[in-house]
C-alpha positions in Angstrom: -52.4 -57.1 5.5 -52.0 -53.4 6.2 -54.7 -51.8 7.9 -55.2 -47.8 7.6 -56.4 -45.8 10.2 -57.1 -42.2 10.5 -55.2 -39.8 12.2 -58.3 -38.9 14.6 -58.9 -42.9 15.5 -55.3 -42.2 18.0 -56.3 -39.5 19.7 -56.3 -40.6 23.3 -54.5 -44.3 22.7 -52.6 -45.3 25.5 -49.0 -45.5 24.8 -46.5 -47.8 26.3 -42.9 -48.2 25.8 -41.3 -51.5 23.9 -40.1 -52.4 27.4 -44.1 -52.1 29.0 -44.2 -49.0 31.1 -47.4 -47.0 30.4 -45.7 -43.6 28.9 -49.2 -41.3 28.3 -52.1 -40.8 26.2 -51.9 -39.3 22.4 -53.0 -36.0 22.3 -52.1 -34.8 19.2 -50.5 -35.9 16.0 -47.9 -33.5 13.5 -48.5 -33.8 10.1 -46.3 -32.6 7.4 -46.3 -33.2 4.0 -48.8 -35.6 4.1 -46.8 -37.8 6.4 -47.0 -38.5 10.4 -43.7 -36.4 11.9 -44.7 -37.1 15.3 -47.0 -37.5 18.0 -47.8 -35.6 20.7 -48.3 -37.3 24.0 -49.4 -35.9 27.4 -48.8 -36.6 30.8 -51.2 -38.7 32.7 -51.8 -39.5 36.4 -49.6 -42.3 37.4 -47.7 -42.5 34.0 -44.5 -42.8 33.5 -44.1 -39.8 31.4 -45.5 -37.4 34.7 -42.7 -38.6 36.7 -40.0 -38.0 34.4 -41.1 -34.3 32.9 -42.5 -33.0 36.3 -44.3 -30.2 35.8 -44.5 -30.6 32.0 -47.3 -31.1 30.2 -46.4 -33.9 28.1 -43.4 -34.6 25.4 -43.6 -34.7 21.5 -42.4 -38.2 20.3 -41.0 -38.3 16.2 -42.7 -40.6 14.1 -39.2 -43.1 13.3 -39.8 -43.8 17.2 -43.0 -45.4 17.1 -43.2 -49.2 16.8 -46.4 -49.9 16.5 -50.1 -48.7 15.6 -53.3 -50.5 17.2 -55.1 -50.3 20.1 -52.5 -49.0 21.8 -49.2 -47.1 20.3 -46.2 -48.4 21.0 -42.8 -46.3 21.3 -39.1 -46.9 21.1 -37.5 -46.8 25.0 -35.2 -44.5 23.2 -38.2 -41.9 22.8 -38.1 -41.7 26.9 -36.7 -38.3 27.9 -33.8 -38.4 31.1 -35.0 -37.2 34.2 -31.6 -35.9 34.6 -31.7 -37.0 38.5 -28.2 -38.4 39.1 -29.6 -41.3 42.1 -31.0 -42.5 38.0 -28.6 -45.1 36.1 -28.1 -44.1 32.5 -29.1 -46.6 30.0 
């Protein structure tokens, strides 16, 4: 059975990659049209995400990348932005 949520029950859901790294917390969501178009997560202390972006202040994830809804969101690996070091393997 589907269950519906509101928009405003996500704000601040941890979000964790399909592979289980901790990415951020939800700080926004984009709404157009009456649909989700993505999500807008921040950087948090010892995430992920903050070691990747640096000095950014988070990363806005589209909607088509987002696995799952719940108490946690859960996003596509893909959605993970390069760090563009090049000690990193590409995927």
């Amino acid at each position: 059975m589907l269950k519906m949520k509101r928009v405003s029950e996500a704000y601040d859901l941890k979000v964790f990659t399909d592979g289980g790294d901790y990415f951020g917390d939800v700080e926004d969501c984009l709404v157009m049209s009456n649909k989700v178009s993505g999500w807008k997560i921040k950087a948090t202390k010892n995430s992920f995400l903050s070691r990747v972006i640096g000095s950014a202040k988070g990363v806005i994830v589209p909607h088509q990348l987002v696995k799952a809804v719940g108490d946690i969101l859960i996003i596509s690996k893909s959605a993970v932005p390069s760090s563009g070091h090049p000690d990193e393997p590409e995927e």
